[in-house]
LUMGUPA-470599 format. One line per field, with one value per residue (C-alpha): x, y, z. Coordinates in steps of 0.5 Angstrom, whole numbers, plus 500, padded with zeros to 3 digits. Example, Ala and Ser with C-alpha at 12.3 -4.5 7.8 and 13.67 -1.06 7.14 Angstrom:
c1 [525/527]
c2 [491/498]
c3 [516/514]
This chain:
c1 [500/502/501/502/506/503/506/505/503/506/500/502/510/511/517/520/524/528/526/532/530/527/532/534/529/522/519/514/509/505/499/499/494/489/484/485/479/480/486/489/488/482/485/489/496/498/506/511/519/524/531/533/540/535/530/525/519/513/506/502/494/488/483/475/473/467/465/459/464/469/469/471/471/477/480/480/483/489/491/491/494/499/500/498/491/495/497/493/498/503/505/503/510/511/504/504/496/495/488/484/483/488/486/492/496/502/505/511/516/517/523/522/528/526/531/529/534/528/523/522/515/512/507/503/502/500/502/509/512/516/519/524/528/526/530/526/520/517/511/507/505/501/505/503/508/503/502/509/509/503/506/513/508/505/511/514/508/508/516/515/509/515/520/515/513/519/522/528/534/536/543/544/550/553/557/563/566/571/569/573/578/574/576/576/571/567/567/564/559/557/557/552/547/540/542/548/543/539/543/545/537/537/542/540/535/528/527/521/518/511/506/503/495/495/492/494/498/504/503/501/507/512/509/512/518/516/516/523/525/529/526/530/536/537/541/543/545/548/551/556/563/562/565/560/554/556/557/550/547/553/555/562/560/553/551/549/542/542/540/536/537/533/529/531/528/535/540/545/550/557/560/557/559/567/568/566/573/573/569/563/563/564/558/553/554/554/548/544/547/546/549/555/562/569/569/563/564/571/567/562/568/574/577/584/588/593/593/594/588/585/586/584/578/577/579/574/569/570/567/560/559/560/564/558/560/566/561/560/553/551/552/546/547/547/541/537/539/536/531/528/520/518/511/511/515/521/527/533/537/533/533/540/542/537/540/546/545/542/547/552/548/550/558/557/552/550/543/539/532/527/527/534/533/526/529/535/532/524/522/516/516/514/520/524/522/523/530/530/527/534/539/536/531/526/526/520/522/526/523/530/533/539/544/542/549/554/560/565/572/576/576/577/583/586/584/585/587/580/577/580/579/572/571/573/568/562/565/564/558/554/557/554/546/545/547/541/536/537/535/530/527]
c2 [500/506/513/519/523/531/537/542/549/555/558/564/567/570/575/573/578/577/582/582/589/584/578/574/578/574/569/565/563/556/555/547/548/553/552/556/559/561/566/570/576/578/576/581/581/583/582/578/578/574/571/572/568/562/564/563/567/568/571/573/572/575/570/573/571/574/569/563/558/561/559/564/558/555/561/564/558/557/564/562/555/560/566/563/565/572/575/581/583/583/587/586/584/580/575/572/573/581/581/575/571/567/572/570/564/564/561/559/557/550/550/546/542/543/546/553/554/551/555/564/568/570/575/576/583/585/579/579/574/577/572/573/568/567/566/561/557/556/553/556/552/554/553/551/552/555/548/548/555/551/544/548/553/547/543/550/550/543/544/550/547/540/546/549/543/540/538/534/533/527/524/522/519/523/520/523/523/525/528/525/530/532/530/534/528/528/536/535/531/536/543/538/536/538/542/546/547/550/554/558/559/562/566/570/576/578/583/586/587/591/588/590/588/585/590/596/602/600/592/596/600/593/589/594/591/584/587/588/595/594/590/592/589/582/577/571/565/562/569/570/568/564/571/576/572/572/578/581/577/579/586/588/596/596/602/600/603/607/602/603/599/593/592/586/587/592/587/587/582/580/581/589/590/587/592/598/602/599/605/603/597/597/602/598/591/596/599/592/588/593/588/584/581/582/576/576/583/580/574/579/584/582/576/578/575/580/583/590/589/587/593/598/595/596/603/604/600/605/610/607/603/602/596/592/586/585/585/592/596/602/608/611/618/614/608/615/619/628/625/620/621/618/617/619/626/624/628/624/627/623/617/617/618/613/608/610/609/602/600/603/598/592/594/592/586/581/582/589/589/594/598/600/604/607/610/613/616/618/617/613/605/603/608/605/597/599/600/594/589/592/590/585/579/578/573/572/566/571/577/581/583/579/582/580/575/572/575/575/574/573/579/582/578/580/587/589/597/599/594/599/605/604/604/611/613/610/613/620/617/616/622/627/622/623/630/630/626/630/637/634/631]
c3 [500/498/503/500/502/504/505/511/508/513/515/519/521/527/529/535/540/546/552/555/560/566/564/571/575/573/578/575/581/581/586/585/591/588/582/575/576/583/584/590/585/589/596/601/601/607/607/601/602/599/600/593/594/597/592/598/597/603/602/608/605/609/610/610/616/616/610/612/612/616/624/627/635/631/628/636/639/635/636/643/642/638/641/649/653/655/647/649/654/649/644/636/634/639/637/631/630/630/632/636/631/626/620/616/612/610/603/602/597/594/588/582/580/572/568/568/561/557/560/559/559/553/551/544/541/534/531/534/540/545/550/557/560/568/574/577/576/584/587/593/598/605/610/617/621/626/628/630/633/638/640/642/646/649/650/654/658/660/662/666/669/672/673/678/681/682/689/688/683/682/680/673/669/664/659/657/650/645/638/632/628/621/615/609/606/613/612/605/608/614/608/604/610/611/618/615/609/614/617/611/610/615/616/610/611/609/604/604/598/596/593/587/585/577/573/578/575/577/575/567/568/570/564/559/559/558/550/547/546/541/534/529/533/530/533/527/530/524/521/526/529/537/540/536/538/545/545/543/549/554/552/554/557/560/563/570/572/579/585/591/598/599/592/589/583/582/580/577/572/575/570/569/576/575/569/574/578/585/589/584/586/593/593/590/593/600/597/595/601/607/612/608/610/608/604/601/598/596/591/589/586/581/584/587/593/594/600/598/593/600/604/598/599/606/605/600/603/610/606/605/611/619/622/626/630/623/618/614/614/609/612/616/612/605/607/609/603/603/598/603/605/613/614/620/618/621/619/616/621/627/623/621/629/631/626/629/636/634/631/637/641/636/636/644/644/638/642/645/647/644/652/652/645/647/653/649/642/642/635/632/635/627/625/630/628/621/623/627/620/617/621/626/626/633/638/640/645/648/645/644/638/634/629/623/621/626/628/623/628/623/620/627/628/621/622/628/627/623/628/633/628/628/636/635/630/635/641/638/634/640/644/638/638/646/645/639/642/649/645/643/650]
């Protein structure tokens, strides 16, 4: 039997263009848990932030309680499970439900292990296909850590309870023993386990993001750079030389845009920032990071060992940060610059002194409690607790608040005389902001 043999006509041709304004800024979200047709677009977000370096994303959701199908008893008993029967004596920040009732639920990313190269967003206008390549694809899952923040409340109930109740102390035996000397395999093995993996999660800081409703006016204005700006640039594979190719999708000279502090959305490509003088360099890792150590601002610029280069470095990085605890944060007068608005009307020149003064506290301990910074600045406790969220991550158990990373000792044994340079500079910091804050008590 013989087929015929049939030719496929081309019915349609359709450009395609390559976006590369959003280029390794994109996340795709999924909600494997929702159905299509019903979305969080009409839902309230409360908060979203992110830990770009661990892509992990969190989105805080208001729940309707006022719906038919809402249980108002249950949602008021785990908020008592959580928080303990007297959260109302406590302050907001330190209950996780603001009000009497679990009124929220919180989402929480899920990397999928798909091979992001194959994947890009695409949109179609007039007859013409524009595609972006995507950072990473992400499914958001709820997160029931609410039960675990229980159990642990239960279980430091029930432990205080037989502490209390306990009369006599009896003898145990102890075992004593001796830990083996890593190996450079048993090293290996604990940088790859669960627990070291974890740690470096966590040790990473929220930035907190501003959420914005699709088919807002800022959502309409973001969409316009999923379109290429440039449609007569043509990039043909087959026509150029391995260089010149490379060269069109990674340029030499980028003009990098001016960032700002904490917007994850502002990156800016390795190669970009290593082509800049070094002054440059060291201001936008400072400004993008707020809080880094030496050692990660020397990977993220040019790969020099020398310890000349070394000490260039700190000279320049003196001149946008302050030593706090061996690591480096931007300067008060730079994260607070002349142009910036509070919303509460505070000057710049009282929050400057206040994140002085906060961080002064952190140069003398790696944990402050909120009591020992209203007795000493008098500015708004919401002003106050923005300063905090930058440079700190609440305890609740213990309700202090810890410096944002671990102390960086190596960098305090190596450089001992900007360590002792630095002290000086916070001693007369700290003498000129009670000077301040008591003109104004």
């Amino acid at each position: 039997m013989k087929t015929e043999k049939i030719e496929d006509k081309v019915v349609l041709n359709i450009p395609v263009y390559l976006s590369k304004a959003l280029q390794d800024q994109l996340y795709l979200l999924q909600y494997p848990n929702r159905p299509q047709n019903f979305t969080y677009d009409d839902e309230t977000i409360l908060q979203a932030r992110i830990k770009p370096i661990n892509e992990l994303i969190e989105l805080e959701v208001g729940l309707r309680t006022r719906t038919p199908v809402f249980s108002r008893s249950k949602a008021e008993q785990i908020a008592i499970n959580v928080d303990g029967a007297f959260r109302h004596e406590k302050s907001d920040e330190d209950n996780y439900y603001s009000g009497n009732m679990m009124d929220k639920l919180v989402l929480t990313s899920v990397k999928n292990h798909l091979d992001i190269r194959t994947a890009a967003l695409g949109v179609m206008s007039d007859g013409t296909f524009h595609i972006t390549s995507l950072k990473s694809i992400i499914s958001m899952k709820p997160s029931f850590s609410y039960l675990d923040l229980a159990e642990n409340r239960s279980q430091k109930d029930q432990k205080s309870y037989v502490e209390e109740n306990k009369t006599e102390e009896t003898a145990k035996r102890v075992t004593v023993r001796f830990e083996r000397p890593e190996t450079d395999r048993s090293k290996d093995l604990k940088e790859k386990s669960y627990a070291s993996l974890q740690k470096r999660l966590q040790s990473e800081a929220w930035i907190n993001l501003n959420y914005n409703r699709y088919g807002s006016e800022r959502s309409d204005f973001e969409s316009r750079f999923l379109y290429c700006s440039h449609p007569e640039e043509v990039i043909d594979r087959f026509l150029l030389s391995d260089e010149e190719f490379l060269g069109y999708l990674i340029p030499k000279n980028v003009e990098p845009e001016c960032v700002n502090p904490g917007l994850p959305a502002n990156y800016m490509s390795l190669s970009a920032l290593k082509s800049m003088p070094l002054e440059d360099q060291v201001k936008i890792i400072i400004q993008k990071a707020c809080v880094a150590s030496f050692n990660e601002i020397l990977c993220l610029r040019a790969n020099k060992n020398s310890n000349e280069d070394h000490i260039s470095v700190v000279r320049v990085i003196e001149q946008h940060a302050v030593l706090v605890q061996g690591n480096w944060v931007i300067k008060s007068e730079l994260f607070y610059p002349k142009d910036y608005s509070s919303e509460y009307n505070v000057s710049n020149e009282l929050l400057q002194r206040a994140r002085d003064c906060i961080l002064y506290l952190f140069t003398k301990s790696t944990t402050i409690n909120r009591s020992n910074i209203t007795e000493l600045i008098n500015i708004p406790a919401e002003e106050i607790t923005k300063i905090l969220k930058g440079v700190a991550r609440f305890k609740s158990g213990r309700k202090t608040w810890d410096f944002v990373v671990p102390t960086d000792n190596n960098f305090i044994k190596k450089y001992p005389d900007v360590v002792q340079r630095q002290k000086m500079i916070w001693q007369l910091r700290y003498e000129n902001i009670l000077q301040t804050f008591k003109k104004i008590k």
